[in-house]
C-alpha positions as CSV (number, residue, x, y, z in Angstrom):
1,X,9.0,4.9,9.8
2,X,6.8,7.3,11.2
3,X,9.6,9.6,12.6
4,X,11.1,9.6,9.2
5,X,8.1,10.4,7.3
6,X,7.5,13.5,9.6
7,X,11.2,14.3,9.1
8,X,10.5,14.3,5.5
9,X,7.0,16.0,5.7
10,X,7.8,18.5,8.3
11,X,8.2,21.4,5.7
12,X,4.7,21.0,4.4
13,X,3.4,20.6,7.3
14,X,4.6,24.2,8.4
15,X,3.6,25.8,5.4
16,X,0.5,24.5,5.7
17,X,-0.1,25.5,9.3
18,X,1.2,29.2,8.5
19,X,-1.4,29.4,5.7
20,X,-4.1,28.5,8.2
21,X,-3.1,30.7,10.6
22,X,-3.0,33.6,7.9
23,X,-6.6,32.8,7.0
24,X,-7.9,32.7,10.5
25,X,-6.5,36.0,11.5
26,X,-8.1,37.6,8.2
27,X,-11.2,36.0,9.2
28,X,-11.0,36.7,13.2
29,X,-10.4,40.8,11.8
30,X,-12.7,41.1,9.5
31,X,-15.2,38.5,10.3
32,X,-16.6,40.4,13.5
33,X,-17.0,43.6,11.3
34,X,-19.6,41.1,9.0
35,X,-21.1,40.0,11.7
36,X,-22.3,44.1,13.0
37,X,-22.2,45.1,9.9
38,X,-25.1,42.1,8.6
39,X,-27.1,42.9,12.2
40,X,-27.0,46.7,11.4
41,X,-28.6,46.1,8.1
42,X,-31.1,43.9,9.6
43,X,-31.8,45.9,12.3
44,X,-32.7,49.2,10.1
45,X,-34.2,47.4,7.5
46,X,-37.0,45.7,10.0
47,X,-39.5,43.3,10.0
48,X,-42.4,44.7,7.9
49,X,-39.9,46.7,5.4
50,X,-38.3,45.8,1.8
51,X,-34.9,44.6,2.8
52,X,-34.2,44.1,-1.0
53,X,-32.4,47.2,-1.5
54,X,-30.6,47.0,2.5
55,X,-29.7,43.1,1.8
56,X,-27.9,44.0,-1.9
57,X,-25.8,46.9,-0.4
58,X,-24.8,43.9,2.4
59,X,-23.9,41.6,-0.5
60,X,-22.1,44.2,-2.4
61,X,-19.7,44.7,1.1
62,X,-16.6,42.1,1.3
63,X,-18.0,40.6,-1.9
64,X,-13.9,40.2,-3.3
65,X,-12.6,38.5,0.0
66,X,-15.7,36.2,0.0
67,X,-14.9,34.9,-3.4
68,X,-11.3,35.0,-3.1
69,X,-11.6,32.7,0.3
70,X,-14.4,30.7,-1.5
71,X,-11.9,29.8,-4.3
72,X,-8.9,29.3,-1.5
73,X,-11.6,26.5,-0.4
74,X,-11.7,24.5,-3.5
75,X,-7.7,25.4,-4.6
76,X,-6.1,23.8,-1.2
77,X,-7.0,20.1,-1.8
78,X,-5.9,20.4,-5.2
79,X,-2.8,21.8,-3.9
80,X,-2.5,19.1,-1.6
81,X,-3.0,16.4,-4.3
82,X,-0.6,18.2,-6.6
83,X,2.4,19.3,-4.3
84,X,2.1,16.5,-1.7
85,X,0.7,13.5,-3.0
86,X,2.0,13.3,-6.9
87,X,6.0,13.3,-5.2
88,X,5.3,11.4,-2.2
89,X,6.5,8.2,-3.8
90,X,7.6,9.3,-7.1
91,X,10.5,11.2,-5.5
92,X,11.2,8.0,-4.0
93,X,11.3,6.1,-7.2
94,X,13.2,8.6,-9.0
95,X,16.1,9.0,-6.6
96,X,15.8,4.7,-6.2
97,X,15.8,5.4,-2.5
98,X,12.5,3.1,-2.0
99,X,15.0,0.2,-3.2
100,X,17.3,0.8,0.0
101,X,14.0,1.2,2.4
102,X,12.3,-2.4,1.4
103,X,15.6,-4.0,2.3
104,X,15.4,-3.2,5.9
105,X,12.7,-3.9,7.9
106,X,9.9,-1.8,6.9
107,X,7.3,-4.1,4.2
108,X,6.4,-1.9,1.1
109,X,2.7,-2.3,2.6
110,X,3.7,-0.2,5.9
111,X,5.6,1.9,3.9
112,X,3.2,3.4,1.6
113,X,0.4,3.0,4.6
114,X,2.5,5.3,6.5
115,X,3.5,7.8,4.3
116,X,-0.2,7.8,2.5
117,X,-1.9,7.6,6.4
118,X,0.3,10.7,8.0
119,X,0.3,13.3,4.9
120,X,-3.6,12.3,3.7
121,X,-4.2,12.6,7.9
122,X,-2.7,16.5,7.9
123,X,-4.0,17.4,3.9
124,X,-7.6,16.5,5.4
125,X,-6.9,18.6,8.8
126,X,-5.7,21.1,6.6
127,X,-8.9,21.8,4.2
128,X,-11.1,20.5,7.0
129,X,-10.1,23.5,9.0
130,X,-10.0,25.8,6.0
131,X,-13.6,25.1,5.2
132,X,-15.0,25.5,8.5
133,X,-12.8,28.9,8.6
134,X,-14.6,30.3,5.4
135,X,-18.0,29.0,6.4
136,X,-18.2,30.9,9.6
137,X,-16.6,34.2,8.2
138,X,-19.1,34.1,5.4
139,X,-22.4,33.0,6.9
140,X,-23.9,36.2,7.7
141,X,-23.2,36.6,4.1
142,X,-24.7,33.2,3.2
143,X,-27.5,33.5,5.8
144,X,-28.4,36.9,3.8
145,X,-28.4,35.8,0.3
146,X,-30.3,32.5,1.3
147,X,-28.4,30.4,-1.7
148,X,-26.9,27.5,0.3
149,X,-26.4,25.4,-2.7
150,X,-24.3,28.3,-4.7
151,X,-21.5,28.0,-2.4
152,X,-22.1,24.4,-1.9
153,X,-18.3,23.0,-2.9
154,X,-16.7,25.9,-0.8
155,X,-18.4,25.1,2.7
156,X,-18.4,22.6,5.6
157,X,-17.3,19.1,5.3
158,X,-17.2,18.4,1.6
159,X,-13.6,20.4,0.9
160,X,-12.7,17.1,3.3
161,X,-13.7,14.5,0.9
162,X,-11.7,16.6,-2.0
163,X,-8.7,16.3,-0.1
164,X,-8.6,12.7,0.6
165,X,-9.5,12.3,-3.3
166,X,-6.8,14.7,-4.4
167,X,-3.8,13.4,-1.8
168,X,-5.1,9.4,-3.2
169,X,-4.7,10.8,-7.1
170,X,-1.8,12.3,-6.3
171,X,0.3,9.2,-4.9
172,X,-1.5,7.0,-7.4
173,X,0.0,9.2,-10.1
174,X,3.4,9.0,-8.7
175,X,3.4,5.1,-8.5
176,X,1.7,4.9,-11.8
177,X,4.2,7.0,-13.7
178,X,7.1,7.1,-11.2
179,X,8.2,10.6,-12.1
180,X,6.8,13.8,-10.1
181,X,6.4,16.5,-12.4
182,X,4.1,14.3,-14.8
183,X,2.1,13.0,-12.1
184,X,1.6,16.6,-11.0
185,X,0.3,17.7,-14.1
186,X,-2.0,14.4,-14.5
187,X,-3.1,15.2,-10.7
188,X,-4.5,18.4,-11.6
189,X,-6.1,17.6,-14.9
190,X,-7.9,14.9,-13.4
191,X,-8.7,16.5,-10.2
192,X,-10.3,19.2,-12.1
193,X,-12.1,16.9,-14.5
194,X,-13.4,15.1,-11.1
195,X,-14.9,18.0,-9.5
196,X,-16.4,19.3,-12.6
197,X,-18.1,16.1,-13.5
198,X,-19.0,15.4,-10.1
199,X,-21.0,19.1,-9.3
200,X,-22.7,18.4,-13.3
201,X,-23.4,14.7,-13.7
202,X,-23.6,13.0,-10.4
203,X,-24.4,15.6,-7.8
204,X,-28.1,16.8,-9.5
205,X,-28.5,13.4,-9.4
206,X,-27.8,11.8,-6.0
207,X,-31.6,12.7,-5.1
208,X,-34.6,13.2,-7.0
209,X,-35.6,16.8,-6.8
210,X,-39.4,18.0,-5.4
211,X,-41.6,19.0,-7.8
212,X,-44.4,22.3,-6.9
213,X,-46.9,23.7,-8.5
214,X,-47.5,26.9,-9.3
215,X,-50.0,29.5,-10.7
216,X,-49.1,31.7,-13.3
217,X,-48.6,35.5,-12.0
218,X,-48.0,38.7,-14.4
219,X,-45.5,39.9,-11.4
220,X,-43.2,36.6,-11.9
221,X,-43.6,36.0,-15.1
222,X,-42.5,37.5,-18.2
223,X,-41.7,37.7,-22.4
224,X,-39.3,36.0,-24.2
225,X,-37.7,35.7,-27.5
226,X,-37.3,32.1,-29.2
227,X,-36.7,30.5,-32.4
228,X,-36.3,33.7,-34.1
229,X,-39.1,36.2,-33.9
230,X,-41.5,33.6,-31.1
231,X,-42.6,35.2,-28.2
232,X,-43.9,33.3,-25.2
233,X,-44.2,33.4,-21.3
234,X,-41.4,32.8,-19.7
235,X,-41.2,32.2,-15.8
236,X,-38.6,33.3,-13.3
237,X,-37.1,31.2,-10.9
238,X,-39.5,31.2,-7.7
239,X,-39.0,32.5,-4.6
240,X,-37.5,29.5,-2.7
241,X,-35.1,30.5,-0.1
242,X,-31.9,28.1,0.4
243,X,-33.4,26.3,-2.5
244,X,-31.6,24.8,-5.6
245,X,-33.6,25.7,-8.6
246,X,-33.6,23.0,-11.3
247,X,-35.9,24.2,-13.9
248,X,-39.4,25.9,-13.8
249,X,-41.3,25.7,-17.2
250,X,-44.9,26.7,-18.0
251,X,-47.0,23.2,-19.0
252,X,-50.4,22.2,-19.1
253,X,-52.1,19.3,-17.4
254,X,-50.3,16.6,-19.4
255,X,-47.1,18.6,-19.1
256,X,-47.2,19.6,-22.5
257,X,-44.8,22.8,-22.6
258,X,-46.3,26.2,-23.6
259,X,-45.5,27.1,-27.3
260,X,-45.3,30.4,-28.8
261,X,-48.2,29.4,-31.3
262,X,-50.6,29.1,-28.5
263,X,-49.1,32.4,-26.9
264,X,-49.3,33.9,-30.1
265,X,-53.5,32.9,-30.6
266,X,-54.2,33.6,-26.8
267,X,-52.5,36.8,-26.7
268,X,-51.9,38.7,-30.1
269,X,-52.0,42.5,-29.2
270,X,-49.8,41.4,-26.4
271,X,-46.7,39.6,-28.4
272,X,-47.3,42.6,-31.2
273,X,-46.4,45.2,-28.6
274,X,-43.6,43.1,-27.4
275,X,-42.5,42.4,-31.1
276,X,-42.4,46.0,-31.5
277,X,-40.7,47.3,-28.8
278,X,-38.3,44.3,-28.7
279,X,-36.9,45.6,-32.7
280,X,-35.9,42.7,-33.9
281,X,-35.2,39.5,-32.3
282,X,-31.8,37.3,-32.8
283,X,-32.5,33.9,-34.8
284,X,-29.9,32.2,-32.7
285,X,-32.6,30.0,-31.1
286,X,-32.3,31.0,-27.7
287,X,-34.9,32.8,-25.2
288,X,-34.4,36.1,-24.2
289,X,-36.2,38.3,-22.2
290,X,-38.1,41.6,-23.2
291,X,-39.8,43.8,-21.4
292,X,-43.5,43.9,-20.9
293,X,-44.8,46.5,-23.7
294,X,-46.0,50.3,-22.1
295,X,-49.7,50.3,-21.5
296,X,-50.2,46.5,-21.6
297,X,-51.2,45.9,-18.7
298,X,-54.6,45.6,-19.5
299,X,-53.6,42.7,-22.0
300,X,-51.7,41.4,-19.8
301,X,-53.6,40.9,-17.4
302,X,-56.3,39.1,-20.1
303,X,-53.7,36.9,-21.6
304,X,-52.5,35.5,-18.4
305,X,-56.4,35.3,-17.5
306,X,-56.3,32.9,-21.2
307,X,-53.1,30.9,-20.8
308,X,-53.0,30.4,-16.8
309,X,-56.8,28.9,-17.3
310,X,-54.8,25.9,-18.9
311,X,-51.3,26.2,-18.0
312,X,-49.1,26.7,-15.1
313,X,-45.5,26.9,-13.7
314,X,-44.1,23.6,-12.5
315,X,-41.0,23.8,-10.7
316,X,-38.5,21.3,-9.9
317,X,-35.6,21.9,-7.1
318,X,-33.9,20.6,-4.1
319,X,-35.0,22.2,-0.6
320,X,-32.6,23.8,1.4
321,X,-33.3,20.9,4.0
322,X,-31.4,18.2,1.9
323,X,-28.3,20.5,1.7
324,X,-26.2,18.7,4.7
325,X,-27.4,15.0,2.9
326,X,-26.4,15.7,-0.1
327,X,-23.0,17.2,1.9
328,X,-23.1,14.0,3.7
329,X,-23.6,11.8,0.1
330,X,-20.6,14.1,-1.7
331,X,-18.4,13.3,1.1
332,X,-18.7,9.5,0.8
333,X,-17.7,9.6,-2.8
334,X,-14.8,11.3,-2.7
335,X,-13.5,9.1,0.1
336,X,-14.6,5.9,-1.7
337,X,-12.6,7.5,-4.9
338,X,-9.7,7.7,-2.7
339,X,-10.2,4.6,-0.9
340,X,-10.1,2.6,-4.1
341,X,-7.0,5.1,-5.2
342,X,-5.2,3.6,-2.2
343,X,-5.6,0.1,-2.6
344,X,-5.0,0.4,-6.2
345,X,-1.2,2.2,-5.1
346,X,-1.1,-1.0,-2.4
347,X,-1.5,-3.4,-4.9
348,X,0.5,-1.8,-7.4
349,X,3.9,-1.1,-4.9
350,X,3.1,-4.9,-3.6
351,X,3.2,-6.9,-7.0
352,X,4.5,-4.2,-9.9
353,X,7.1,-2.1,-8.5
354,X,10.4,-3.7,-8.5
C-alpha cells in the first residue's frame, strides 16, 4: 500500500521538490547580497546617528521579492490542500477503483491512513521547508523593520500547521462530495475563510494583550478630524519594537475617552487654527489627521499642558516576546483542525462509503 501510493504520488512529490529547490537557489543568490547589503547600512549609519532615513532606503531594496516569497509562504499549503488532498480519494471514488482496493487485503482504515499519512507527511516537509527558506532570506529585512507580527503567517513553523489543515480539508472534501473539482473549489473557499477568521477572531485573542501607560507628548501626538467638523488629540502608535499594536487611545483616570468637546474648551485657538487650515472636514464620521496649524506651537504646547494634566495615552499590544507562543498556540489549532478532519474522513470511509 505504501509502494503504490508513492507510485501514485511520485509526480507531486517531484514538482514539489523542484519548486523548493527553485526557491532556495533564489534565496542562496540573493540572500547573501541582503545580508551585506543590511550590515553596510548598519555600519554607515552607526550607533549614535538617525538610521531612519538609512533603514527605509534598506526596506525599499528587495521589497517585491520579499512580498512575492511572503505570499509563496501562505499560497503552498493551500496548494497542497487544493491539488493534493481534494483528489486524493475523490479520484478514487470517481473512477470506482476504491471498490477493487477494499476487496483485497488492504482495510479501508489502512487505506486512507496511508494515503492521508504519506502525502500530509511530504505537504508538511514541503511548506515546513519553504517557511524556514523565506524566514532566513528575509530576516535582515525583518530584523530591520522590527514588525515580527506583520509577517507573522508567512514565517517559521506556522505555514506547517496550515498544511496539515489544508491537506485534512482537502481529503475531507473529496470523501464528502466524492467528486474532485467540487472539492477543490470547497477546499479553497474554506481554506481561505479559515485563515482569515483565524488571523481576525481567534489569534488577537489567544492571549490577553499588556496594557502601558503613557504621557501625552506634542512630538507623538497629533489632530484629527471626527464626526464632521470635531477636532481632537489623536495618538500614534508608540514606539514598541517587534510589538503588535492593538489600540492606543487618550483616556482619563476612569478611562473615560477624550472627546472633542473637552478638546474644544481646553484648547480653542488651537482646533480654530487646525479648523482653518484643515478647509473643511468630511462628515463621514471617521478621524483623519491634520497637521499641527503654523505658529502653534506655543498653544500647543499649553493645550497639551491642559488635557495631559487629566488624560493620557493607554496602549494595549502584544510584546515581541510572546511571538514564538503565540507561533506555538496557532500551530496547535491548525493540527487539531486537521486532526478532527481526519477522523471525521475515517469514520466517514469506515461506516458511509459503500
Amino acid at each position: 500500500m505504501i509502494r503504490l501510493t508513492w507510485r501514485q504520488f511520485r509526480g507531486q512529490a517531484v514538482i514539489g521538490t523542484v519548486g523548493l529547490v527553485l526557491v532556495a537557489a533564489v534565496a542562496t543568490i540573493t540572500g547573501p547580497h541582503l545580508v551585506h547589503l543590511y550590515d553596510t547600512t548598519a555600519r554607515t549609519c552607526g550607533p549614535h546617528n538617525d538610521c531612519s532615513s538609512a533603514m527605509s532606503a534598506f526596506l525599499g531594496n528587495d521589497s517585491t521579492l520579499r512580498t512575492w516569497l511572503g505570499t509563496l509562504v501562505v499560497v503552498v499549503p493551500g496548494i497542497t490542500g487544493i491539488f493534493w488532498g481534494a483528489p486524493l480519494v475523490a479520484r478514487e471514488l470517481e473512477a470506482g477503483t476504491h471498490r477493487l482496493i477494499w476487496t483485497q487485503s488492504v482495510t479501508r482504515t489502512r487505506w486512507l491512513g496511508v494515503k492521508i499519512g504519506i502525502i500530509g507527511l511530504v505537504s508538511m516537509i514541503v511548506a515546513g521547508a519553504l517557511s524556514l527558506l523565506v524566514t532566513w532570506w528575509a530576516s535582515p529585512l525583518d530584523e530591520a523593520k522590527a514588525r515580527v507580527f506583520s509577517t507573522f503567517d508567512q514565517r517559521d513553523i506556522v505555514p506547517i500547521g496550515y498544511a496539515a489543515f489544508a491537506l485534512a480539508l482537502g481529503v475531507t472534501a473529496g470523501v464528502l462530495i466524492r467528486r474532485a473539482v467540487p472539492a477543490m473549489a470547497v477546499t479553497l473557499v474554506v481554506f481561505i475563510a479559515t485563515l482569515l477568521a483565524v488571523a481576525h477572531w481567534v489569534r488577537p485573542h489567544l492571549i490577553a494583550p499588556m496594557i502601558r501607560t503613557i504621557g501625552l507628548d506634542p512630538a507623538t501626538t497629533g489632530f484629527g478630524s471626527s464626526n464632521g467638523s470635531a477636532f481632537t488629540l489623536v495618538p500614534n502608535s508608540p514606539s514598541l519594537p517587534n510589538s503588535w499594536i492593538y489600540s492606543a487611545q487618550i483616556v482619563d483616570r476612569v478611562d473615560h475617552a477624550l472627546s472633542p468637546t473637552y478638546v474644544a474648551n481646553a484648547c480653542p485657538k488651537l482646533v480654530a487654527g487646525a479648523q482653518a487650515t484643515a478647509g473643511g472636514v468630511s462628515a463621514s464620521g471617521r478621524v483623519s489627521r491634520v497637521p499641527t496649524p503654523a505658529g502653534a506651537q506655543a498653544e500647543l504646547q499649553a493645550c497639551f499642558a491642559k488635557v495631559g494634566a487629566r488624560f493620557h495615552e493607554v496602549v494595549a499590544y502584544q510584546p515581541g516576546s510572546r511571538y514564538w507562543t503565540f507561533q506555538w498556540y496557532e500551530l496547535a489549532i491548525y493540527l487539531g483542525i486537521a486532526l478532527v478532519l481526519v477522523g471525521t474522513c475515517t469514520w466517514w470511509v469506515r461506516h458511509r462509503l459503500r
